[in-house]
N, C-alpha and C positions, 0 to 999 in steps of 0.2 A: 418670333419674339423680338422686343427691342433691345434686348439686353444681348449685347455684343456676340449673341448666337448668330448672328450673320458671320461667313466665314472668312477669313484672310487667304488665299491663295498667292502663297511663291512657288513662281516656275522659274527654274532655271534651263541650261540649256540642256538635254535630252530629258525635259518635261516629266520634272522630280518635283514633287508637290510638300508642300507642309503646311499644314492645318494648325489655328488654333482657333478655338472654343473657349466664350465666355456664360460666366453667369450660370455655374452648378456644375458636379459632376455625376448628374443624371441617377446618381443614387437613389435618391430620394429619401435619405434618413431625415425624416420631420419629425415632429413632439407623439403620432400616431403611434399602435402600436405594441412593444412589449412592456412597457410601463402600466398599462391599466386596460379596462376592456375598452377596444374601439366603438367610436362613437358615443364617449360618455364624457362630461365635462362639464364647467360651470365657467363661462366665459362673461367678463365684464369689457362692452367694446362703447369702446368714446370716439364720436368722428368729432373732428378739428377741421371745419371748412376752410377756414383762417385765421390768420392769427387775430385776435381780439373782437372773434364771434363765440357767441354760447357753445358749448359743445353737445350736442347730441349722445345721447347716454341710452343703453339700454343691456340687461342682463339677458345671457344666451344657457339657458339650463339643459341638458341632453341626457337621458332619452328627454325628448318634449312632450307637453300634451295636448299639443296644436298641431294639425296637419305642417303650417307655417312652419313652425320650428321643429317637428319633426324635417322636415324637409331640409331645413339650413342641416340642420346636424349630419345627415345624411351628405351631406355636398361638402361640409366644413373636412368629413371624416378623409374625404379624399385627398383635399390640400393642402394636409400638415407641413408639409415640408417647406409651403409657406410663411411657418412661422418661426421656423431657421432665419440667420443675419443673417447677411451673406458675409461672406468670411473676406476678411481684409485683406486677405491679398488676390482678391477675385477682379478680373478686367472686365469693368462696366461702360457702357456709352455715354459720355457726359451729355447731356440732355437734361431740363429741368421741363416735368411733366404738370407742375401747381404745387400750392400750398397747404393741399389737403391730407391729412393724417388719419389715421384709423391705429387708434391703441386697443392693445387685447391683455388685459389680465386674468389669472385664474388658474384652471387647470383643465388639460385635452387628456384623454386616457391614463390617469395618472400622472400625466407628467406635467410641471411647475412650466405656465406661460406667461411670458412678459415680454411682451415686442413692441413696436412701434412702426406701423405701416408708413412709407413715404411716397414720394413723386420726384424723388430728387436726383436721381441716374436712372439708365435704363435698366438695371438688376432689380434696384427699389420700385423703381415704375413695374414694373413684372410681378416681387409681391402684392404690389399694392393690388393691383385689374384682376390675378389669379383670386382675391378673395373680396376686394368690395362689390363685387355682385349680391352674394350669398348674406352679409355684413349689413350693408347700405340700407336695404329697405328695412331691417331690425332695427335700426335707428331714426327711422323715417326720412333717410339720406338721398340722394339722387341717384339715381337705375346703377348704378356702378363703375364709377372709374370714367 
């Protein structure tokens, strides 16, 4: 991943090592989960290609009654944790990935979402790729990320 999960290595001298790890602590507490049944939710997602173009708009209902969106929901249900910020005091790669956004409102398993997808460090680049696949073509957006 781009997100400063590549690791730092110090050695000193009889080869004592210290690691650090960015961009999550593998938990995986996302919006999934104990709040409502998994795989259920009523998502409103907006792609922002840039700034001062139309946005792309489209409603994501779960359970679906399209194989299509049967199938996002199914994929969505996995990636919650993508709809976590990343927490500010997280060490990210300065990197700027584009100017494309993906907003999500509504609600995942009972629980209240409102995030906003970016490309703007390597942490945000991570959410963003982790779920504009799944997103993108529900909005008639480009293959993803």
């Amino acid at each position: 991943m781009r997100c400063l999960a590549a690791t730092l290595a110090v050695l000193a001298v009889g080869a004592t090592g210290l690691m650090i790890q960015g961009c999550g602590d593998g938990s995986g507490g996302g919006a999934g989960g104990a709040g409502g049944d998994p795989g259920t939710g009523n998502l409103q997602i907006t792609y922002i290609p840039e700034p001062g173009v139309t946005p792309r708009k489209a409603d994501l209902v779960c359970p679906a009654s399209t194989a299509d969106g049967a199938a996002a929901c199914e994929q969505i249900e996995s990636l919650t944790p993508a709809f976590d910020p990343v927490p500010a005091d997280q060490v990210c790669s300065q990197q700027y990935g584009g100017p494309e956004q993906i907003v999500l409102s509504g609600t995942w398993a009972g629980k209240s979402v409102d995030t906003t997808l970016t490309r703007t460090n390597g942490c945000e680049i991570d959410r963003y790729e982790a779920l504009a696949p799944v997103l993108l073509p529900l909005v008639g957006g480009p293959g993803g990320g």
